[in-house]
C-alpha positions in Angstrom: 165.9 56.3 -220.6 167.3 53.7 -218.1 170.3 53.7 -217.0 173.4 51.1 -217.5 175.3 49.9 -214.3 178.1 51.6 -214.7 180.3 54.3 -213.3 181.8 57.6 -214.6 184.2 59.4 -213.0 185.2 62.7 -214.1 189.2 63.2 -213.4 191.3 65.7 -212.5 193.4 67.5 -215.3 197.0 67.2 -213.2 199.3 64.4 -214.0 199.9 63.8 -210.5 196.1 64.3 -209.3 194.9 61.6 -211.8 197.2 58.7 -210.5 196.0 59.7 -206.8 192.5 59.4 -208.6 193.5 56.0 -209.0 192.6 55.5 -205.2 189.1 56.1 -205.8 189.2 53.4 -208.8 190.4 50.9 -206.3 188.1 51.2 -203.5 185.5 51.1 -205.9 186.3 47.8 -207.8 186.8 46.6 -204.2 183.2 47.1 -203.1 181.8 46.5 -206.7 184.3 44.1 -208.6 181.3 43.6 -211.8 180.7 47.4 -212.3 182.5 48.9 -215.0 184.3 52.2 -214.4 185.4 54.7 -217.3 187.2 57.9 -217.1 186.8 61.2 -218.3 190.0 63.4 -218.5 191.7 65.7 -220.7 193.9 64.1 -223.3 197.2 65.0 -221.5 196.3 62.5 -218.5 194.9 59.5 -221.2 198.1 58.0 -220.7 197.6 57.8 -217.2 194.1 56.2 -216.7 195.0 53.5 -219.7 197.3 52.0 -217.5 194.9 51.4 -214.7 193.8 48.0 -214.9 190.5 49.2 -213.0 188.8 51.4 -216.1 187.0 50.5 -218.1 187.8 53.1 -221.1 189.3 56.8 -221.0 186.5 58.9 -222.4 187.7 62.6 -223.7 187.1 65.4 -221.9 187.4 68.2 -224.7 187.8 71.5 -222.7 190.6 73.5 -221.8 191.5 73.8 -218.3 189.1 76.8 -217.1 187.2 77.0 -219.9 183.4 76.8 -220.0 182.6 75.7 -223.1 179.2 75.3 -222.2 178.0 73.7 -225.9 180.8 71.3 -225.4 179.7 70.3 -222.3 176.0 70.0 -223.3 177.0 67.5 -226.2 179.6 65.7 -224.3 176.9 64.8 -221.6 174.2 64.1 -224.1 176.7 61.7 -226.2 176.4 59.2 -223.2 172.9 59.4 -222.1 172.0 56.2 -220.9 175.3 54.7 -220.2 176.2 55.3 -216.3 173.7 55.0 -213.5 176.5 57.1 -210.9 178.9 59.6 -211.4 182.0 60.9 -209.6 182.7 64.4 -209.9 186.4 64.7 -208.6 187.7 68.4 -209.5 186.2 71.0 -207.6 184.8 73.5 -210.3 181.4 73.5 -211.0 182.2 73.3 -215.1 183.3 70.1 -213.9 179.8 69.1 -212.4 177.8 70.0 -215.8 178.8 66.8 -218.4 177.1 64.3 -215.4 173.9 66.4 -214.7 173.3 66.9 -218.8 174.1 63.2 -219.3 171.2 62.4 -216.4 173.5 60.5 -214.4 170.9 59.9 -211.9 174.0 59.9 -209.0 176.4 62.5 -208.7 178.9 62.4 -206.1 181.8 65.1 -205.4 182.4 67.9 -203.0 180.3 70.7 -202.5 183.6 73.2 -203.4 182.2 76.0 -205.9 178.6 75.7 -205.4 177.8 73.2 -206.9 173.9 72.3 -205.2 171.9 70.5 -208.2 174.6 69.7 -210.3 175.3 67.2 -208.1 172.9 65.7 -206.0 175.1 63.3 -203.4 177.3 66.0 -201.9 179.6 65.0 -199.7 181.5 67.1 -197.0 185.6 67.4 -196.8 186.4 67.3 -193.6 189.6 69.6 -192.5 191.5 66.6 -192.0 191.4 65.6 -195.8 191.9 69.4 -197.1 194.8 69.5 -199.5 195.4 65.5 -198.9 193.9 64.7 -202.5 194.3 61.0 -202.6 192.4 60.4 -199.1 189.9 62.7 -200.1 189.2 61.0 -203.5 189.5 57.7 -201.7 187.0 58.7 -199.4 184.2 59.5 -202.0 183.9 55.7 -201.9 183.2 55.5 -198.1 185.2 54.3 -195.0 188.2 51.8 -195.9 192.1 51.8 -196.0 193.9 53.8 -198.8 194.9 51.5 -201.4 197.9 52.7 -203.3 198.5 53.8 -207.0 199.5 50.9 -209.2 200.1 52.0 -212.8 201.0 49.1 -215.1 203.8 48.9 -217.6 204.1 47.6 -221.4 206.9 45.9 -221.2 207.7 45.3 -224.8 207.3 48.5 -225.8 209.6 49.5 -222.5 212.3 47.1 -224.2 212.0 49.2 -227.5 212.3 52.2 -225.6 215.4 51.2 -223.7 216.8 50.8 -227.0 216.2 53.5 -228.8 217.5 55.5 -226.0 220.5 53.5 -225.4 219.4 52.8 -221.9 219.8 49.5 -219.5 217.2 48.9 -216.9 218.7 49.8 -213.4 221.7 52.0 -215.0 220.0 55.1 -215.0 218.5 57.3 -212.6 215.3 59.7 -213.5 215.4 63.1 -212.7 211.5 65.3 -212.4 213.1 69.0 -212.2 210.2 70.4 -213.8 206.4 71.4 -211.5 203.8 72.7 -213.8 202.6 74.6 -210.5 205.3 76.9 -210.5 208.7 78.0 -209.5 208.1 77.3 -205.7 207.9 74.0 -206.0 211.4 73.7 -208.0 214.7 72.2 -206.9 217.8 74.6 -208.3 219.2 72.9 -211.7 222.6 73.3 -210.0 221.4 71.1 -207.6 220.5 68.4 -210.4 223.2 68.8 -212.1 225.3 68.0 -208.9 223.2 65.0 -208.2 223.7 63.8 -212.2 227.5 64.7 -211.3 228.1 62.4 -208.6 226.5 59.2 -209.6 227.5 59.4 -213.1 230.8 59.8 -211.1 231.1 57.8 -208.4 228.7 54.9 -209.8 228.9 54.9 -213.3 225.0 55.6 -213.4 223.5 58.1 -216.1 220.8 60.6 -215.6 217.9 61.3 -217.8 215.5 64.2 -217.6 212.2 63.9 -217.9 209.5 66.5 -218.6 207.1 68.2 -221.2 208.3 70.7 -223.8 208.1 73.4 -221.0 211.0 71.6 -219.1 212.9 71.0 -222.0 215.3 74.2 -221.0 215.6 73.2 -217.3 216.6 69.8 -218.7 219.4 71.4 -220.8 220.6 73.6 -218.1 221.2 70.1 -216.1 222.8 68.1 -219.0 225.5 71.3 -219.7 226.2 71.0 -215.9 226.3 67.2 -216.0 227.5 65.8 -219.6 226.6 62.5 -219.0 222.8 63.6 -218.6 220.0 62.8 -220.9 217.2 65.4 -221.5 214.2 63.6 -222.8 212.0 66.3 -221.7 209.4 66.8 -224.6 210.7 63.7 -226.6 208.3 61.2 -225.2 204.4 60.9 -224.7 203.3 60.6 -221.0 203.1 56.6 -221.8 206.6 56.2 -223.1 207.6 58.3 -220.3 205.8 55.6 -217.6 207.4 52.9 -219.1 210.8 54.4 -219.0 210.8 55.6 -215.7 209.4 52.1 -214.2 213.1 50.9 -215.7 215.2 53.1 -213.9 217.1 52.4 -210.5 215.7 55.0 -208.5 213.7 58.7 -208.8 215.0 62.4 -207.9 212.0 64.5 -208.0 210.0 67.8 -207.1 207.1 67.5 -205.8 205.0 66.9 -209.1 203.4 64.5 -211.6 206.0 62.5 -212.0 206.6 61.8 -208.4 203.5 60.3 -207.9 204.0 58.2 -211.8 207.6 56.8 -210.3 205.7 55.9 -207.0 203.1 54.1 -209.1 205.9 52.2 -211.0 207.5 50.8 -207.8 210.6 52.8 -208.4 211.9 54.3 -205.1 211.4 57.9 -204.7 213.5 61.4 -203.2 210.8 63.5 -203.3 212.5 67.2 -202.5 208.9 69.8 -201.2 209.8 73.0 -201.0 206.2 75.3 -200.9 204.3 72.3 -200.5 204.6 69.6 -197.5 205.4 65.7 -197.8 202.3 65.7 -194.9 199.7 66.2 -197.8 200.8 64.5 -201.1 203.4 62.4 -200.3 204.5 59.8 -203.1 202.1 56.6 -202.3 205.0 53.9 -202.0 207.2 52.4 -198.7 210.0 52.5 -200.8 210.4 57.0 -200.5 212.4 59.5 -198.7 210.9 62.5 -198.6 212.9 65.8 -197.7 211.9 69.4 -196.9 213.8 72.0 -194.5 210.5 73.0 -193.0 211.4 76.6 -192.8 209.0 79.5 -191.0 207.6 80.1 -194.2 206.8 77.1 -195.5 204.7 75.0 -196.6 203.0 78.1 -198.4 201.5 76.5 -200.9 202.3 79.1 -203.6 203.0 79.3 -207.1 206.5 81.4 -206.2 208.1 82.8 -204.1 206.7 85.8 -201.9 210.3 86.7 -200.7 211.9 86.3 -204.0 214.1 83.6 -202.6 212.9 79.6 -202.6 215.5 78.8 -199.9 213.1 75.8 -198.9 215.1 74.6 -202.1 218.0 76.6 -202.4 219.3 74.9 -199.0 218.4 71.9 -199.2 221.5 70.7 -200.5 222.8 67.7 -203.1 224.7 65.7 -200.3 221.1 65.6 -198.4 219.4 64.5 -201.4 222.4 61.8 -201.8 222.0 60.2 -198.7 218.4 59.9 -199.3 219.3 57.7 -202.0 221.5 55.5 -200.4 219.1 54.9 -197.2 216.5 53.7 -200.2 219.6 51.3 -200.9 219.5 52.5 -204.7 223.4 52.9 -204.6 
């Protein structure tokens, strides 16, 4: 069966590592503006690829992170026999690899990672200098060229509606990320929020709302009793709803997370706070971010928590830090 001029990419199943996807996307439509490109991603990062103006279509990926689901796999690859000519396999599993090499994609590009000789048949190598630096690796998958920034785009009438509905203004809230589906290491104290939320409802008269899944949602409430003023949305808006809102707010306090790298594809300025991780590998893609970490002896360690039972790279790093962050990005 011939093949259709077309390109699939196979995304990532982290918030924050599909919009850095977006960087392969780019460089692609840049060396090939006619060839289509769709997406395939698990349902919780649709949101995400719909609002790049550089796919195509989202296509589901049906499988649970880490599962096999071989049969699913088979069918999903057979379902689109015929439609791509090349393939871009961006996770590093080799379940990943197995929906392009059963739909006969006859190029498949990713890293070698786990193994993954026949499944893919354009391997490429990672050099050191891209390890953990996800967006310049992906980027690089399209060959040499500059890295292009994520650009999400907004629906502004339905960001309208949602300012209402939430009895928000545009540029009189702030938007806190205190949640990091990684784990505890990469989480800024609540106190800490809630001091934040404190002062500029305060000082500036500016209002904080939480954003986050259901799995935040207690985090958010922790901040909101220690600042009244706060809003918790966390788990009251799909991942859409929550990019339109957080492209209306004045500025972004954040953990190193999804959300970061949504409000830094929105234009919205950025405090990103890294406490296990390092600003040096997945920085928020924008000019307009201050990036903070205490760069203690033992970090970044790249772990889910703690090995000494104490996060100070967080703990420490305190609210007046974060606030003057936020005034060099000229936000108040």
């Amino acid at each position: 069966m011939a093949k259709a001029p077309a390109t699939l990419v196979i995304g990532p199943s982290w918030i924050g590592d599909m919009v850095m996807a977006q960087c392969l996307l780019k460089a692609l439509k840049e060396k090939h503006p006619d060839r289509p490109i769709d997406v395939m991603s698990p349902r919780s990062t649709a949101d995400i690829v719909r609002r790049m103006p550089e796919a195509r279509a989202w296509l589901d990926a049906p499988f649970d992170r880490g599962a096999l689901r071989l049969g699913a796999r088979t069918a999903a690859g057979r379902a689109i026999l015929g439609r791509y000519d090349q393939a871009y396999v961006l996770p590093g599993s080799w379940k990943s690899a197995l929906v392009p090499f059963f739909a006969r994609i006859g190029r498949r590009t990713g890293f070698l990672r786990e193994w993954r000789y026949g499944l893919l048949n354009d391997i490429r190598p990672l050099p050191d200098r891209l390890k953990r630096r996800t967006a310049a690796a992906y980027q690089s998958l399209a060959g040499p060229g500059d890295l292009a920034p994520p650009r999400l785009s907004i629906d502004r009438d339905a960001q309208q509606r949602l300012l209402g509905r939430h009895g928000l203004v545009e540029q009189r809230f702030v938007a806190l990320f205190p949640g990091a589906e990684y784990g505890p290491a990469k989480r800024w104290p609540s106190e800490h929020y809630g001091a934040i939320a404190r002062t500029l409802a305060d000082a500036h008269g500016l209002i904080s709302v939480v954003f986050g899944s259901p799995r935040d949602r207690e985090v958010g409430d922790e901040i909101a009793a220690l600042a009244p003023s706060t809003l918790n949305l966390c788990g009251e808006t799909t991942l859409g709803e929550a990019i339109d809102l957080v492209a209306a707010s004045r500025v972004a306090v954040t953990n190193d997370s999804g959300l970061m790298h949504v409000a830094a594809a929105v234009g919205v300025p950025v405090v990103a706070i890294y406490g296990s991780t390092t600003p040096g590998n997945t920085p928020p893609l924008t000019e307009r971010a201050e990036m903070l970490t205490l760069s203690l002896d033992c970090s970044p360690c790249h772990q889910r928590t703690c090995r000494f039972g104490h996060t100070n790279c967080l703990k420490q790093l305190m609210p007046a830090a974060v606030m003057q962050a936020v005034r060099r990005l000229g936000a108040i």
